[in-house]
N, C-alpha and C positions, 0 to 999 in steps of 0.2 A: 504493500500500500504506500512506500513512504518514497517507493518507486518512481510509482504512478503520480503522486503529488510534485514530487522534483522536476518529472517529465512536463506536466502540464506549467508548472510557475514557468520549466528553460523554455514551450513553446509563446506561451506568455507574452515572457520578456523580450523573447525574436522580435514577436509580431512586432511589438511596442515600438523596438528598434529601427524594427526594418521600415517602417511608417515614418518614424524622427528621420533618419538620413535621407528619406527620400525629400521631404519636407525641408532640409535643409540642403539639400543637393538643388532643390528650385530655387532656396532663399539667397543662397551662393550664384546665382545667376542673373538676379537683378541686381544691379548698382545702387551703389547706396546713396546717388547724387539723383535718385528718379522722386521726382512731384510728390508722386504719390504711389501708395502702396495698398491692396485689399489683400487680405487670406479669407476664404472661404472653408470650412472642415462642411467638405459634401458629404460625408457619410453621416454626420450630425442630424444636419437639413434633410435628409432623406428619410432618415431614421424618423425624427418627430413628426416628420409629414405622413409616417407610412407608407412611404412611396420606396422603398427600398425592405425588401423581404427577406424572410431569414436564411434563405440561400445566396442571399445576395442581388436578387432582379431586380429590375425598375417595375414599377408597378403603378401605371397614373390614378390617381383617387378620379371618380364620376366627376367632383366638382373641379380640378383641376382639367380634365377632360375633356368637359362642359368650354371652359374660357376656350383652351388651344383652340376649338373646333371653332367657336367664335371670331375667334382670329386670322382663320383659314390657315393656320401655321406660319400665319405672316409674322411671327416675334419673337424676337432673341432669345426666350422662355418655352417657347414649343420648339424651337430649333436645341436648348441645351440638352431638352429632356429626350430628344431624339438622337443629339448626340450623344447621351448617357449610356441607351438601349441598343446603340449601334458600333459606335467608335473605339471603346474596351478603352475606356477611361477606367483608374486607378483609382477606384473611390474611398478607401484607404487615405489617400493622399488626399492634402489640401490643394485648393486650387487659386491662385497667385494671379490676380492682375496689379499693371502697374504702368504710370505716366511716365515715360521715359524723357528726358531734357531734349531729345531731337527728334528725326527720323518720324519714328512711328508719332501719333498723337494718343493710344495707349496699346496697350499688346497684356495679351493672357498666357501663362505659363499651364500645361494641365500634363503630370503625370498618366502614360499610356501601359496599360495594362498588355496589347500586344499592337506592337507598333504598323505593322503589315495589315491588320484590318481595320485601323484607323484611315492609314493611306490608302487603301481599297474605298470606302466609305466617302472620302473628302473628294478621291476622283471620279464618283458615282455623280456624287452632290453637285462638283463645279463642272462635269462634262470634258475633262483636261488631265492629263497628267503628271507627276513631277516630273521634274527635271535635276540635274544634278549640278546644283551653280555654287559656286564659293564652296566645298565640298560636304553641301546639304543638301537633303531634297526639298526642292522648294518647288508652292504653286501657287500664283498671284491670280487673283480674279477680284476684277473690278480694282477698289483701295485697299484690299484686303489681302495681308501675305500669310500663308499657312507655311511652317520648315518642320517639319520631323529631323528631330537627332537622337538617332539609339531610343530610349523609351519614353521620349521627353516631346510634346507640342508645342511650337512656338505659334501663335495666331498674332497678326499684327494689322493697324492701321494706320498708314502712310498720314503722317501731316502735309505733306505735299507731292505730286508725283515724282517719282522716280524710275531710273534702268532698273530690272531687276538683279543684278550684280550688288547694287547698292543694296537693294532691301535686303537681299541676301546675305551678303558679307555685316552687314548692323546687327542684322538678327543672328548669326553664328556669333559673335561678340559677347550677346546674351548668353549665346548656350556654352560657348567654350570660358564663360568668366573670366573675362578679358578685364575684366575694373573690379576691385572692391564691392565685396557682395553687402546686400544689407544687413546680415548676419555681424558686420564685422561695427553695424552704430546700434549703439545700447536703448537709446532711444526708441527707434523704429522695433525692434527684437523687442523691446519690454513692449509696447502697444501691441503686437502683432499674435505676440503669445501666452494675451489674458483667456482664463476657460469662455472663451465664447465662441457663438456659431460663425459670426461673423466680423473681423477687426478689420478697422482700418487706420492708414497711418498721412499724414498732409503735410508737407513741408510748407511754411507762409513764402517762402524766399520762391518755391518752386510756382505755388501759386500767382503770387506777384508778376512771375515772369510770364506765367502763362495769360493776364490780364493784359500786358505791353504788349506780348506779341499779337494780340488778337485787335486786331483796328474795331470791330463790333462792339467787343466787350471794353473796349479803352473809350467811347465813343460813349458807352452807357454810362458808366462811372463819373464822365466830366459831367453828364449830364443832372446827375444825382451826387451832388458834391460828398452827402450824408455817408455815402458807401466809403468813401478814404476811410472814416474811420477805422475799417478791420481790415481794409485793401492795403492802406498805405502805413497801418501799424506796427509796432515792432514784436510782435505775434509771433512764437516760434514753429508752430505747428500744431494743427487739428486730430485728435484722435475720435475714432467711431466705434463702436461698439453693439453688438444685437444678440441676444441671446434668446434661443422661442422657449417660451413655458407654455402649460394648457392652457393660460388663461389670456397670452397674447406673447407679442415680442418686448421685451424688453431694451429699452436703450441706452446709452449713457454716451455723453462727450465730454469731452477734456478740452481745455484751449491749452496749450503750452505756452506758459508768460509768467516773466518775474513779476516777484511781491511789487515791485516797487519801479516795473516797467511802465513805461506812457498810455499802456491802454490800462491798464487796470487802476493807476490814477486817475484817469477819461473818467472813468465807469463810476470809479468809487463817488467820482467829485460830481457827476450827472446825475447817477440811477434815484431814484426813489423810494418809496416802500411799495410792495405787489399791494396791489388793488382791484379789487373783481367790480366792485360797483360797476364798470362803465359798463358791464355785459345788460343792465337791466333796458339797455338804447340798443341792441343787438339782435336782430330780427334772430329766428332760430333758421331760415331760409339761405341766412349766410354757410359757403363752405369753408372758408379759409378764416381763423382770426389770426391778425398779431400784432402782440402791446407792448409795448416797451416804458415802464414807469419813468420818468425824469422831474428832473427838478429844473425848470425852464428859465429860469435866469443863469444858472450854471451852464447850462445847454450853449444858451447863445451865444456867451463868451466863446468859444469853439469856430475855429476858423472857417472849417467843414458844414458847420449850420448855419455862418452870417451867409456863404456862398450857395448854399441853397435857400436862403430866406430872401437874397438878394435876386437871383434868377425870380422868385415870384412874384417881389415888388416891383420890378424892372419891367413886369407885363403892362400892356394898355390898360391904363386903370386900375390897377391891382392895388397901387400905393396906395390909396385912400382905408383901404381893410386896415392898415399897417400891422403888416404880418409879423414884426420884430414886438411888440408890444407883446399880442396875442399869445407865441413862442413864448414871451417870457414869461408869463401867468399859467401857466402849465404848472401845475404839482401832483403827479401822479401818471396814470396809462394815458398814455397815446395812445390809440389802436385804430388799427384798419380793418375792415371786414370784406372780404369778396364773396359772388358766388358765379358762376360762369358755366351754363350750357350742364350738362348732365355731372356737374363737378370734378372733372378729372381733367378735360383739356383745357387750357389757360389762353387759349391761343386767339380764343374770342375778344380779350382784354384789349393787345395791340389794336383793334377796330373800333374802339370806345364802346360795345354792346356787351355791358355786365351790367351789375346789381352791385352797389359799394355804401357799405354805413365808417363812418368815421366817427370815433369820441375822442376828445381827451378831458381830462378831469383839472379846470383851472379853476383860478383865485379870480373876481369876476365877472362868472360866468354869464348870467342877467345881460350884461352889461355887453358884452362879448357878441351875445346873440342877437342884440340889438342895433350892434353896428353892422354887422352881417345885414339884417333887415333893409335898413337903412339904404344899405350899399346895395341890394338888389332891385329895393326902387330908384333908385340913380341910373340903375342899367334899364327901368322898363317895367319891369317885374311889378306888379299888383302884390300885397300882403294878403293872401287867403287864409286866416285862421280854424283850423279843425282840430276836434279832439286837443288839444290844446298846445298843437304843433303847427309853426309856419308852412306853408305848405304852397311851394314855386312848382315850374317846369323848367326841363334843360333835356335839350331832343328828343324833345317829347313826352319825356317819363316824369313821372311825379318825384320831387325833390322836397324832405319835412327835415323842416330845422326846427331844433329846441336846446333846453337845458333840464336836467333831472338830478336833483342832488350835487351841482356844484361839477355835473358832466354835461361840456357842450356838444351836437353833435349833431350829424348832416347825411342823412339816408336816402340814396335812390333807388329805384326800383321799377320793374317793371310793371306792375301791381299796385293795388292796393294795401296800402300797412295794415295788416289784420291779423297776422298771426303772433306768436308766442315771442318770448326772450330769451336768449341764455341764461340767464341769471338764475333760471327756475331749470337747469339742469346740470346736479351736481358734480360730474366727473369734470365739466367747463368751465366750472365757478372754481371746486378746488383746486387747480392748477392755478389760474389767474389770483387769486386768493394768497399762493406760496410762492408766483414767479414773478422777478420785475421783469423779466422777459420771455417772454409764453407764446406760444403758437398750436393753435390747433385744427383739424384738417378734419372732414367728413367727404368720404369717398365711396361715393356710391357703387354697389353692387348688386347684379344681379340676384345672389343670394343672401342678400343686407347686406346695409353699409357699414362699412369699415371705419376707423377712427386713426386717428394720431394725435396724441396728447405730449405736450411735450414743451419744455420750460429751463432758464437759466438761475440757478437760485442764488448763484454768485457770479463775479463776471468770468470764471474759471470751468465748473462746475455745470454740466448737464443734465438729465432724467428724464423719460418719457416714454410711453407704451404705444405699441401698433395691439387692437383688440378689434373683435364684434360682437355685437349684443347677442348675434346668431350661435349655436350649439356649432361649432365647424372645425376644424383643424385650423389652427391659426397660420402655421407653414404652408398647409394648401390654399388659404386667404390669402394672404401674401403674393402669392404665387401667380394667382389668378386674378390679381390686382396688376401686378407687374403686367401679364398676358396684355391687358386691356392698353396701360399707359404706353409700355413699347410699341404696341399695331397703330395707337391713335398716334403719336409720335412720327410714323412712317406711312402714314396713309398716302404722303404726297412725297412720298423718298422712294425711289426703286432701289433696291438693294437687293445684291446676290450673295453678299458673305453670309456666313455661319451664324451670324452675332450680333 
């Protein structure tokens, strides 16, 4: 017996083994100078989804099966699970993606269970076959580079085009460990390998760079001077976090920043106390909330918020509001509300046709709403008082302004104001209630809507759950959420990759 005990702990400790080095034979192959870094532990995710059996199969749950079919297989999510069931992925092994500083815009690392009917698979998929360049096999299709080496996937997307020699020779780079792996920064290694299903790891330096190089996103930022804050801060790095329990995922983020760095002065010398109040001006029709407590004369001092307060007064007529006043009578949530089309595509917003409620909670408020008033009959505007809210028009849609407990705030809609508030629903109250900075998301689903709760309790510190009220596997929620936001994402993108 003490035999058989010895045999099982040495097969044990193999497995154990033989999974770590694999795991670190991929983490040895991203550079430790890459943006950003994900591990996935897909046997985890599988496992809690029930989608992986005790022999080891794929196995799609109905509701998960449901979405893909919905999607026509058009999405990165019904492609992975098909490459799961097909490609003799290593599910053992974790699965590594990562922003690399060039070349590619990001690339997936996935240990291959047998490499020969992966590459049978990928030249079924793309209609082509390798080739042997830079002394890998590689097959480009579309932006997309797939390299097999020995047991190992390299999947990549080109930041700009290139010969295939080029993506070639970058991607062996990765596999032969050509640079300091991230194994070798403590940092990244400690974020990367907390018990979770899912880490990730953010360089600010890496992000930063990635804002310059993109003229769009450099274009947005000037636009929104407010964003430098954590754009242009001295922020060391993002860590992410997702763990699924039965009763949802669990989240947690990190910001990496000294006690006594520039943002966390910012924050300390801004924030306010959490305050739920404003929810009771918060239609429940809204999908997206997010508040941000401050202390509005600290705020304006801020070079980032005169240049955003100054873009608004510089508008025709604007200056008469005087938006720096207003700004500075803020104590407590700010908050913005959306809701847009079946809540999941955002994309409506760019065309000004959403629903948007706005509060913040200031020092006179009366007073505030008043000049608002004022200043819409200057523009034209008639005062229509109902239920005991101002009540305008702006392309068409009914616009009610008021104040409620010392919160001002300004609701459009497509509709009539009739329904309920957040305030009178607890899991949206207690969050806003603990977080001076709070966001929460209702995502509609086929089989109920899903949630995201989720808040900063310090400027450091994060917390927050993905759940549904529905009896469901929370992994195959998830799951089948992603199906929906990837397809809707790509409805007007043709795409041939894997991903």
């Amino acid at each position: 017996m003490r035999s058989l005990k010895y045999c099982l702990i040495l097969l044990l400790s193999l497995c154990l083994f033989s999974c770590a080095d694999v795991n670190r034979n991929l983490e040895e192959m991203i550079p430790s100078t890459s943006r950003g870094v994900v591990r996935i532990d897909v046997r985890s995710v599988l496992q809690k989804g029930a989608i992986l059996d005790k022999e080891g199969n794929v196995t799609i749950p109905p509701q998960l099966r449901e979405a893909i079919d919905a999607t026509d297989g058009d999405s990165p999510v019904s492609d992975f699970f098909s490459l799961v069931k097909k490609i003799g992925l290593d599910t053992d092994a974790c699965l590594y993606g990562f922003i690399p500083q060039s070349i590619f815009s990001y690339a997936t690392l996935v240990a291959l269970d047998d490499a020969d009917v992966a590459r049978a698979e990928i030249e079924k998929r793309m209609g082509q076959k390798f080739q042997q360049i830079e002394k890998v096999d590689f097959l480009r299709s579309g932006a997309t580079s797939y390299v097999i080496d020995g047991d190992v996937l390299f999947m990549g997307v080109e930041a700009k085009e290139m010969a295939d020699a080029h993506l070639a020779l970058a991607a062996r780079s990765y596999l032969h460990k050509s640079e300091p792996g991230i194994e070798t920064d403590e940092a990244i290694t400690e974020a990367l390998h907390k018990e979770n299903d899912v880490n990730a790891y953010f360089s600010m330096k890496g992000i930063q760079k990635m804002i310059a190089a993109s003229e769009t996103i450099s274009e947005k930022v000037k636009k929104f001077p407010i964003l430098t804050l954590f754009t242009d801060s001295d922020i060391k790095a993002l860590s992410l976090h997702m763990n699924f329990q039965p009763e949802g995922a669990m989240i947690e983020a990190c910001i990496k920043a000294d006690a006594k760095s520039d943002y966390c002065t910012l924050l300390e010398a801004t924030m306010a106390k959490a305050d739920a109040s404003f929810l009771k001006v918060i239609p429940t029709s809204m999908n997206f909330i997010l508040s941000l407590s401050v202390k509005g004369e600290n705020l304006m001092k801020l070079d980032q918020i005169k240049k955003s307060v100054n873009l608004l007064s510089n508008l025709p007529a604007m200056d008469r509001l005087d938006f720096r006043s207003i700004v500075a009578a803020i104590d407590g949530p700010l908050a913005v509300a959306i809701s847009s089309g079946d809540g999941m595509n955002l994309s409506s917003i760019a065309d000004d046709n959403w629903n948007v409620a706005i509060a913040a909670k200031t020092r006179n408020s009366a007073a505030i709403v008043q000049r608002i008033v004022d200043f819409a009959g200057e523009m034209g505007q008639d005062d229509y008082v109902k239920n005991g809210r101002h009540l305008f028009s702006y392309e068409g849609m009914p616009v009610y302004l008021g104040e409620q407990d010392g919160v001002v705030y300004a609701i459009r809609l497509d509709h009539e104001l009739e329904e309920e508030f957040y305030y009178d629903v607890p899991d949206v109250k207690e969050r806003f209630a603990s977080s001076p900075f709070g966001f929460y998301a209702k995502i509609q689903n086929p089989k109920g809507d899903a949630f995201l709760n989720f808040g900063f309790n310090s400027p450091t510190e994060a917390g927050g759950m993905f759940y549904s009220l529905q009896e469901s596997n929370p992994v195959v929620t998830f799951l089948s959420i992603l199906c929906q936001a990837s397809a809707k994402a790509d409805e007007d993108t043709a795409s041939d990759s894997l991903y």
